[in-house]
C-alpha positions as CSV (number, residue, x, y, z in Angstrom):
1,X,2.7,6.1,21.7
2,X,1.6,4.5,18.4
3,X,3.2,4.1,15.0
4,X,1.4,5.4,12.2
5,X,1.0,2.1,10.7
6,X,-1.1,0.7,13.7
7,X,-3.4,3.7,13.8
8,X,-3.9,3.0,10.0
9,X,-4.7,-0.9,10.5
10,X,-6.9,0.4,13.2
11,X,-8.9,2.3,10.7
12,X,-9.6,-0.2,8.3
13,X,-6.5,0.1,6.3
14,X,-4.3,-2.9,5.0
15,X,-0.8,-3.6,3.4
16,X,-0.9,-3.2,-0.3
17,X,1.4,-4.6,-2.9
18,X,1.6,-3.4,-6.4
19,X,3.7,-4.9,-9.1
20,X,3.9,-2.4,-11.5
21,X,5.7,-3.3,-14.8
22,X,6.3,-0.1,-17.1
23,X,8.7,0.5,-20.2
24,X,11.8,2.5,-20.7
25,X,11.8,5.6,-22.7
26,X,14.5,4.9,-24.4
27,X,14.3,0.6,-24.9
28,X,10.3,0.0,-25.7
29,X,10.9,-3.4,-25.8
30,X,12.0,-4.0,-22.2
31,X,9.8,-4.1,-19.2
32,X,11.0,-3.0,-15.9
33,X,9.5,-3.7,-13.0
34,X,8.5,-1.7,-9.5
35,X,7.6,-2.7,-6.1
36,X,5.1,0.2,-4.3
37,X,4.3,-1.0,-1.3
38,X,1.9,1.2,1.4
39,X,-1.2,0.8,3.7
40,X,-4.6,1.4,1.4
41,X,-8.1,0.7,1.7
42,X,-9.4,-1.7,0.0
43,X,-11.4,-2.1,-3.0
44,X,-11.0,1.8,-3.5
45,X,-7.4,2.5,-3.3
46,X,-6.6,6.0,-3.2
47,X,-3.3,5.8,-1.9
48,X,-2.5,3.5,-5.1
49,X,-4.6,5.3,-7.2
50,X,-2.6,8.9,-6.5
51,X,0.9,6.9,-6.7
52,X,0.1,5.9,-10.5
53,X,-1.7,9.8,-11.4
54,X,1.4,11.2,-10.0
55,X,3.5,8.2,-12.4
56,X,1.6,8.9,-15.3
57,X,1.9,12.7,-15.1
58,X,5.5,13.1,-13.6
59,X,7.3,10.1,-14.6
60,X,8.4,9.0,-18.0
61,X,8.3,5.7,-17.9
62,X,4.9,4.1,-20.0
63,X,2.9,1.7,-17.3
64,X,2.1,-1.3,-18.8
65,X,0.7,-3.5,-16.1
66,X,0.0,-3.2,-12.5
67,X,-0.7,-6.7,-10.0
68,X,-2.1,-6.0,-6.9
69,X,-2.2,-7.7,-3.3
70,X,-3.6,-6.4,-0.4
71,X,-4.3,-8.4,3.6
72,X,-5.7,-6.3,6.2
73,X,-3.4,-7.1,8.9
74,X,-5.6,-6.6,11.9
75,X,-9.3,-6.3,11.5
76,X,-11.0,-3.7,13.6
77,X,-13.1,-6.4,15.7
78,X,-10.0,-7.9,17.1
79,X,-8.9,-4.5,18.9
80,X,-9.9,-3.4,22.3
81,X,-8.8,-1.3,25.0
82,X,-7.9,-2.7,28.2
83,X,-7.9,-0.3,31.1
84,X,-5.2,-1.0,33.3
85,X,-2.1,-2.3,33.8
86,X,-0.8,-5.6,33.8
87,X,2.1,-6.3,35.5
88,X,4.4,-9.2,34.6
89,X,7.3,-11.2,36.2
């Protein structure tokens, strides 16, 4: 059985970190910050991408900066299948 986060890695997919800095409603002049954190695929991000539409139309908080990171934690070339099983000791 495999986690949803494997199958994703498997498919291209890597961990994506956004630092998104956004003002209060009711304090302009402070900046808050959030941590999103999900698997994405690069340089496209549409899992980032429909976090922020659904922040800019649901959430009242104005964004004003977004940092992002992003590391494909396994590449596709270093998966293979073994058929068998291996015993161990």
């Amino acid at each position: 059985m495999t986690t949803r986060a494997f199958e994703l890695q498997l498919k291209g997919y890597g961990l994506t970190t956004a630092e998104i800095h956004y003002r209060l409603p009711d304090h302009p002049s402070f900046l808050q910050l959030y941590i999103w954190q999900e698997y994405d695929l690069a340089p496209t991000f549409p899992e980032l991408k429909g976090f922020l539409d659904f922040w800019c139309k649901d959430i009242e908080g104005p964004l004003h900066s977004v940092r992002i990171v992003h590391q494909r934690l396994i590449e596709p070339r270093e998966w293979r299948a073994v058929d068998g099983i291996i015993s161990i000791h």
